[in-house]
C-alpha positions as CSV (number, residue, x, y, z in Angstrom):
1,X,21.2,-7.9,26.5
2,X,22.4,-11.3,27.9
3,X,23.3,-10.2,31.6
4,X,25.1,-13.6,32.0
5,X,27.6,-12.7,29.0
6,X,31.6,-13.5,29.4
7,X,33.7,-10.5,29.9
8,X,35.0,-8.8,26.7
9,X,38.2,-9.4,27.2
10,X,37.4,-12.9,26.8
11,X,38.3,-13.9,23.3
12,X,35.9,-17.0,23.3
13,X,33.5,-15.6,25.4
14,X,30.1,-15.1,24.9
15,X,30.5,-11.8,21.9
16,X,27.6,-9.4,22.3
17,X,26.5,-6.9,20.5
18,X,27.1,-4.1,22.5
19,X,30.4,-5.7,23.0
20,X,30.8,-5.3,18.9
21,X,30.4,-1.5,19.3
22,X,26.6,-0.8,19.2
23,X,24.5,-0.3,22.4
24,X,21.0,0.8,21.7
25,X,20.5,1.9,25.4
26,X,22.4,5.1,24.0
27,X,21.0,5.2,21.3
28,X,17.2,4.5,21.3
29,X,16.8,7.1,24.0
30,X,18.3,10.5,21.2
31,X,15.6,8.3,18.9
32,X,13.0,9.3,21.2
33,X,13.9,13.1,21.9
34,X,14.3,13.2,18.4
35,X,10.6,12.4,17.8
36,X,9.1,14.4,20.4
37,X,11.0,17.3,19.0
38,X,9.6,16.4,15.5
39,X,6.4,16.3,16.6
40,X,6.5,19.5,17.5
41,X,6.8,20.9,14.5
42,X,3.5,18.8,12.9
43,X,1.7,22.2,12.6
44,X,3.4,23.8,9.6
45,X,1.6,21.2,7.9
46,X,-1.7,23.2,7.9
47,X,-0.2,26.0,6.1
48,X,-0.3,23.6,3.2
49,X,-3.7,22.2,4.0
50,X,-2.4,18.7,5.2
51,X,-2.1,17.1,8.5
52,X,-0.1,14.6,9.6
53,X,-1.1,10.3,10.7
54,X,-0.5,11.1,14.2
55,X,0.0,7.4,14.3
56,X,2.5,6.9,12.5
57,X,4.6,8.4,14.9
58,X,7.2,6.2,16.1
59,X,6.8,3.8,12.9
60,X,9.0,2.7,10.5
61,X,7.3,5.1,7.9
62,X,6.4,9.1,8.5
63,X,3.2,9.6,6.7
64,X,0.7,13.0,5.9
65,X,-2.6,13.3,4.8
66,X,-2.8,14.8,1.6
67,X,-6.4,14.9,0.9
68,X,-7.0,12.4,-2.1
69,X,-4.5,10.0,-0.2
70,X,-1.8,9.4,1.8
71,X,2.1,10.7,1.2
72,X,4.8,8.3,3.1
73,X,8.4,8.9,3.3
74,X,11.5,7.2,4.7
75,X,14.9,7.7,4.8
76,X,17.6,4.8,6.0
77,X,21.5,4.5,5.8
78,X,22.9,1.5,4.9
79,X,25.2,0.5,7.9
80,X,28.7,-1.5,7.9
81,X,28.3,-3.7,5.3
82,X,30.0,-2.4,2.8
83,X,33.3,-3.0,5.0
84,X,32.4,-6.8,4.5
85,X,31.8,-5.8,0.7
86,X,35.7,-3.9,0.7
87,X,37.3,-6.9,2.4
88,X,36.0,-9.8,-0.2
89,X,36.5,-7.9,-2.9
90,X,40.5,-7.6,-1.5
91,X,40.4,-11.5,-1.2
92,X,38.8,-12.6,-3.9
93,X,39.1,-10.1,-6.5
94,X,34.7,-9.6,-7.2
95,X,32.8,-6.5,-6.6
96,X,29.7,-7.3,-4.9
97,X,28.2,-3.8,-4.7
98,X,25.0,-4.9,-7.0
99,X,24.1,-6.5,-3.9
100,X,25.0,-3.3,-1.5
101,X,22.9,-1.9,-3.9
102,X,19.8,-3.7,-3.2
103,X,20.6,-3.6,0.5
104,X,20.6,-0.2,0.9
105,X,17.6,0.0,-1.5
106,X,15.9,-2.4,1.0
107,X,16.8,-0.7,4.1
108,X,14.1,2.2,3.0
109,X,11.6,0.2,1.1
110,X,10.9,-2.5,3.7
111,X,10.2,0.6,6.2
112,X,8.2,2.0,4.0
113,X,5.8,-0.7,2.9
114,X,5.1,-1.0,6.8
115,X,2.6,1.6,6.5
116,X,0.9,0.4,3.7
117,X,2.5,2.3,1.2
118,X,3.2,1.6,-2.4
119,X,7.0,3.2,-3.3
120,X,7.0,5.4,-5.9
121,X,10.1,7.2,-5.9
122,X,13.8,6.3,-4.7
123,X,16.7,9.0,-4.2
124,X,20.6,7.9,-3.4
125,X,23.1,8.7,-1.3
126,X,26.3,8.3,-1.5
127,X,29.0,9.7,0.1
128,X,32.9,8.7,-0.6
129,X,35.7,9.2,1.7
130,X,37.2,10.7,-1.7
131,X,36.6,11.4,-5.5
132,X,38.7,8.5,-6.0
133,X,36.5,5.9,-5.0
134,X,34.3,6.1,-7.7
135,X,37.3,6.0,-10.1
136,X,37.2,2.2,-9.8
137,X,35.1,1.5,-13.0
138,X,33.9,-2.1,-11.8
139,X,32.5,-1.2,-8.6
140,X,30.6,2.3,-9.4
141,X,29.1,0.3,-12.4
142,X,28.2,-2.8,-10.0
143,X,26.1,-0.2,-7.6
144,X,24.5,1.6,-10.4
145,X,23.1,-1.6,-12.0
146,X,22.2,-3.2,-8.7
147,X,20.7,-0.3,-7.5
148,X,18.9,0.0,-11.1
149,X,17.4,-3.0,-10.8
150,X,16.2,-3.3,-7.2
151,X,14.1,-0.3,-8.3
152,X,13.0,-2.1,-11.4
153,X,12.2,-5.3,-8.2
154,X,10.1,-2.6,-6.5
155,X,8.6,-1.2,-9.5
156,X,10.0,2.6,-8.3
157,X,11.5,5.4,-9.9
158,X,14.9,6.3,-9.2
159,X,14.7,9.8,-9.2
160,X,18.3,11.2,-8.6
161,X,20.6,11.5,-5.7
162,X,24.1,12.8,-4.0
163,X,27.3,11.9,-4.7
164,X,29.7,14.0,-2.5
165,X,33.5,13.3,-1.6
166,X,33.6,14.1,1.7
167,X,37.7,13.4,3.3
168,X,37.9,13.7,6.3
169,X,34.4,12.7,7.3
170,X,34.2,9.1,5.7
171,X,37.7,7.2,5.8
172,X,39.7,6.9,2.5
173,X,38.6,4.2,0.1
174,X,35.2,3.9,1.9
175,X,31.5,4.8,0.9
176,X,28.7,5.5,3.2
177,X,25.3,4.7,1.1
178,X,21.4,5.6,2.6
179,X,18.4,6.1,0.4
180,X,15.0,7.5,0.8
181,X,12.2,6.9,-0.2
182,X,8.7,8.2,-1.0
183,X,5.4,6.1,-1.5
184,X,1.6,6.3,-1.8
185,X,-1.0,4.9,0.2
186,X,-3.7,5.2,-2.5
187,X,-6.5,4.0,-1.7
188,X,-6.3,5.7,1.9
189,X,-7.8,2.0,3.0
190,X,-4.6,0.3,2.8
191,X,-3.3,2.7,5.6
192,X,-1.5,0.0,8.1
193,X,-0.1,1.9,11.4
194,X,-1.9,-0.6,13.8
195,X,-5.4,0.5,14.2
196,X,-7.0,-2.6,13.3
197,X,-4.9,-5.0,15.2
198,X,-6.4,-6.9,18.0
199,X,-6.3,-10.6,19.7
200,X,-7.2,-13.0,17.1
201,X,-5.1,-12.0,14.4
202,X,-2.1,-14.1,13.0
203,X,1.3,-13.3,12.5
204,X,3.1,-14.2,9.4
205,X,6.6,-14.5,9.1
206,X,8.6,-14.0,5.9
207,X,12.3,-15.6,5.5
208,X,15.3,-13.8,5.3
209,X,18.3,-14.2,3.4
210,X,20.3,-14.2,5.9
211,X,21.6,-10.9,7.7
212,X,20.1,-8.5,5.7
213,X,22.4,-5.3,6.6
214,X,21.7,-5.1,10.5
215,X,24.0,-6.8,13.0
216,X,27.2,-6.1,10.9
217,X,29.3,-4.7,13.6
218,X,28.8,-8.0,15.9
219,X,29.4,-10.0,12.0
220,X,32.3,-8.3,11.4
221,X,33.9,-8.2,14.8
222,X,33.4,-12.0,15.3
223,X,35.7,-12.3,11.9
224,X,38.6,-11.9,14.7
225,X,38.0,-15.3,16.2
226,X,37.8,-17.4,12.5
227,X,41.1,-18.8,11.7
228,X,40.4,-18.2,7.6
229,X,38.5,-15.3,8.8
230,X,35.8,-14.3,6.0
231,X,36.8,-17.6,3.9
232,X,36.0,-19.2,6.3
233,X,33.4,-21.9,5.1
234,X,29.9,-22.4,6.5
235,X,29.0,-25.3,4.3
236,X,30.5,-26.6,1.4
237,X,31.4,-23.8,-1.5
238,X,30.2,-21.2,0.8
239,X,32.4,-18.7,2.5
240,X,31.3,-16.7,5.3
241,X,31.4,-13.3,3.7
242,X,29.7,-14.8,0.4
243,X,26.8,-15.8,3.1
244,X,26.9,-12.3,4.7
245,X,26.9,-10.4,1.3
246,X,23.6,-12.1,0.3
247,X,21.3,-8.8,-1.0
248,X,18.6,-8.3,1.9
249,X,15.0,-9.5,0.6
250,X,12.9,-6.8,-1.0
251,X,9.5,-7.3,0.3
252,X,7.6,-5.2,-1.5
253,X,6.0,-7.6,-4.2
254,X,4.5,-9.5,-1.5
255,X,2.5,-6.2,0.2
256,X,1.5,-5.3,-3.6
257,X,0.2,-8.6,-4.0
258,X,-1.6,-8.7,-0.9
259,X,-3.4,-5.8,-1.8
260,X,-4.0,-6.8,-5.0
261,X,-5.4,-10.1,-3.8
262,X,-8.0,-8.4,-1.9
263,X,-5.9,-9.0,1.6
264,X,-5.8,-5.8,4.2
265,X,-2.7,-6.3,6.7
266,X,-3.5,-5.1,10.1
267,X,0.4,-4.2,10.9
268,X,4.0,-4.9,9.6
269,X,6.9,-4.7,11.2
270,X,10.4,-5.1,9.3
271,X,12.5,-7.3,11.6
272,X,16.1,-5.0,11.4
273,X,18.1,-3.4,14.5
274,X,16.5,-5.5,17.8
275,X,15.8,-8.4,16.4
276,X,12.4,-10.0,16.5
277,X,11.6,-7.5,19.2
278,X,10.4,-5.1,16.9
279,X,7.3,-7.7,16.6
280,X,6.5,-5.3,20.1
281,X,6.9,-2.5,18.2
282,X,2.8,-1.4,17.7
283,X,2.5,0.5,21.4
284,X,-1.2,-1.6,21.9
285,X,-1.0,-3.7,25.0
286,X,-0.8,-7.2,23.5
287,X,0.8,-10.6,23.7
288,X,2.2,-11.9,20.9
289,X,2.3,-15.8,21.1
290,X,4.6,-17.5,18.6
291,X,4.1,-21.1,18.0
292,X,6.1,-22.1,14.8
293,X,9.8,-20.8,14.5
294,X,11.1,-20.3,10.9
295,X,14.7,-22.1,9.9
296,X,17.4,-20.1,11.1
297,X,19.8,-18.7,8.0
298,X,22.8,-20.7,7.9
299,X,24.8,-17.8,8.5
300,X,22.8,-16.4,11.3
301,X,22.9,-19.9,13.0
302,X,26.8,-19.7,12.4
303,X,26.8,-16.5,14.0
304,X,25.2,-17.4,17.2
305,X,27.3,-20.9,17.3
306,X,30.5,-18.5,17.2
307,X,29.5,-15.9,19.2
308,X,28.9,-18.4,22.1
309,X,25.1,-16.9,21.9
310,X,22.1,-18.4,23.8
311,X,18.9,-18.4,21.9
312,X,17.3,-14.7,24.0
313,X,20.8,-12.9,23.0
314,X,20.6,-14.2,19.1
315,X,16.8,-13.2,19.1
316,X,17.1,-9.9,20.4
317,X,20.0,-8.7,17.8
318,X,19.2,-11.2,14.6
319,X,16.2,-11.6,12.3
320,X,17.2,-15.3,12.9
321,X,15.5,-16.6,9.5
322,X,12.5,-14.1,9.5
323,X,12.9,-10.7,7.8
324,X,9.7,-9.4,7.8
325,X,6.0,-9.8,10.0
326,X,2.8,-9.2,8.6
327,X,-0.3,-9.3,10.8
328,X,-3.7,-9.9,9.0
329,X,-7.0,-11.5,10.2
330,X,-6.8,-14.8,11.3
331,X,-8.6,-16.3,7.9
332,X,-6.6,-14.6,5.9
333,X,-3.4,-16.0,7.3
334,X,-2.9,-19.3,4.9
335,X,-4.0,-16.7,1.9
336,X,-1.4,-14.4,2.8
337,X,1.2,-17.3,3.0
338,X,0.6,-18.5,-0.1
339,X,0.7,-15.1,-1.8
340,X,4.1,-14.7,-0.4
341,X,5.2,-18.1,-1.6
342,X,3.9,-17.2,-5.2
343,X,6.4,-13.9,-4.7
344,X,9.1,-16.8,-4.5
345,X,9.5,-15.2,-0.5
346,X,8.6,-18.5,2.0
347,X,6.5,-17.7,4.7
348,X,4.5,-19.2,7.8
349,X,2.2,-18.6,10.1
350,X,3.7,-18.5,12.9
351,X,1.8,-17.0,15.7
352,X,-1.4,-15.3,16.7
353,X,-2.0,-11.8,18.8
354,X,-3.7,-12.3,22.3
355,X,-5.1,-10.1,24.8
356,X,-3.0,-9.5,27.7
357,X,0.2,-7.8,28.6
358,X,2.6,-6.3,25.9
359,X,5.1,-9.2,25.7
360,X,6.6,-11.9,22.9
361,X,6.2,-15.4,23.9
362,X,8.5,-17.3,21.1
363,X,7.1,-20.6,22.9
364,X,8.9,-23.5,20.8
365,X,12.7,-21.7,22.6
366,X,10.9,-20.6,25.9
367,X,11.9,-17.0,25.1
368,X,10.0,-14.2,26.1
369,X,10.3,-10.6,25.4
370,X,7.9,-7.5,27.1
371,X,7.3,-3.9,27.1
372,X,10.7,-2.8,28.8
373,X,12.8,-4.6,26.1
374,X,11.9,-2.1,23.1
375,X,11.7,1.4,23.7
376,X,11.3,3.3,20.5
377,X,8.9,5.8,21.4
């Protein structure tokens, strides 16, 4: 975090977003003992004849050997943007839970493509702070059909899900929504936990949409300094919760088309919670030099305007423009951003993996990132 940031109680102050209620430096270290734990319990595996990808330990996707080919699974909660969902619909009278829908769809699938996986099967969850929040007609139909066809996007099944009422535990009127997800890696060649990388290969970026569904909390909290609060316009005809309710990017299409196109990634990493240091994520010691920056979202660049961010806070917390990394071999880079481009997804290439010391050099804002600024593992 920025170590120079203005005290909380400043309300124009430099706004964090530990200061907005999330501090990974709790968090990340229960992620941890969490794994090691997990690890521990690898062996049951063999009573079923499988073994687990030791490797993918510590990714974004768990995944097993199976025999023929490889079984991945994710799970992934949504977050706090369906509190930005709640509040625009209360000023402007729209549902815009189609678009929770593919958010929380995309939460799980852009983990799980990581790996290499194809999806292949989708389960919901969603839990209401009462039966009465699905009596609203407009809004449970809005998440079935956006959730419907984000699946039909990803070309998954949507094989069931949860529905509890649970008062008391989730607030009245609210929903808290996760999925899972299960996938394939079929051929077990398309297996992509980092084995393969090395200095030489490129890093592709692919743009975002804007906030996807991580860095709500500091989003929402910075609603208290906008006179018009979420009407507040960004540019003309566009409020800013319109701009923070754009549906996160499912990049699926693009890793099916790779594959299809005859192109192998190397690694993936989905650019969420920490920002574009989760391009550190792979535990190789490497540098990763960036030399082309991708536009910053409108609303993410509003963001860091507001929040009195310098360009190390913004990076570390926001995707900043690019959702998604794909590394591949350095001659495949131009091929892989034009497959992505033919996915109607933009992409660049942006950088290219080095020998040396694990650290990020984003060169064009003189920000760099290294090994003690992503602990995941």
């Amino acid at each position: 975090m920025n170590q120079n940031a203005a005290p909380s109680h400043d309300p124009n102050g430099t706004l964090s977003y530990e200061q907005a209620g999330v501090n990974y430096d709790l968090i990340d270290p229960l992620k941890v003992t969490a794994q090691r734990a997990a690890a521990a319990t690898a062996g049951h595996l063999a009573a079923h004849g499988f073994t687990e990808v030791a490797a993918s330990r510590g990714e974004s996707a768990y995944v097993v050997d199976v025999g023929p080919f490889y079984l991945a699974s994710i799970v992934e909660c949504l977050g706090t943007k369906t509190l930005v969902a709640d509040e625009m619909a209360r000023l402007t009278g729209r549902s815009f839970y189609d678009g929770i829908a593919q958010d929380t769809i995309a939460m799980a699938i852009n983990d799980l493509i990581t790996v290499g996986a194809t999806p292949l099967v989708v389960q919901a969850y969603w839990a209401a702070g009462g039966s009465d929040w699905f009596g609203d007609n407009q809004r449970a139909q809005a998440l079935v059909a956006g959730w419907k066809r984000a699946c039909e996007v990803c070309s998954v099944a949507w094989g069931g899900g949860e529905t509890p009422a649970l008062a008391g535990i989730v607030e009245e009127g609210r929903i808290d929504l996760a999925a899972s997800c299960t996938g394939l890696i079929n051929p077990k060649e398309r297996l992509s936990v980092g084995d393969q990388l090395g200095a030489g290969d490129a890093i592709i970026l692919l743009e975002s949409s804007g906030i996807h569904a991580n860095g709500l909390s500091l989003a929402r909290k910075l609603v208290e300094r906008l006179p018009q609060g979420y009407l507040t316009e960004i540019a003309p005809g566009l409020t800013y919760g319109e701009a923070l309710l754009a549906p996160t990017v499912l990049y699926s299409p693009v890793t099916e088309a790779l594959w299809k196109a005859g192109v192998a990634p190397r690694y993936c990493a989905n650019i969420t919670g920490h920002g574009w240091r989760k391009l550190l994520r792979h535990p190789s010691e490497l540098t990763y030099r960036i030399h082309t920056v991708p536009p910053v979202t409108p609303v993410l660049k509003f963001i860091q305007e507001q929040a009195k961010q310098d360009d190390r806070e913004a990076y570390s917390t926001l995707n900043m423009g690019a959702g998604f990394a794909i590394f591949v071999k350095a001659e495949d880079a131009e091929r892989t951003v034009e497959i992505a481009r033919a996915q109607g997804i933009a992409a660049w290439h942006a950088g290219t993996v080095e020998a040396g010391p694990k650290r990020l050099l984003i060169e064009p804002l003189g920000i760099e990132f290294g090994n003690d600024d992503l602990q995941l593992r």
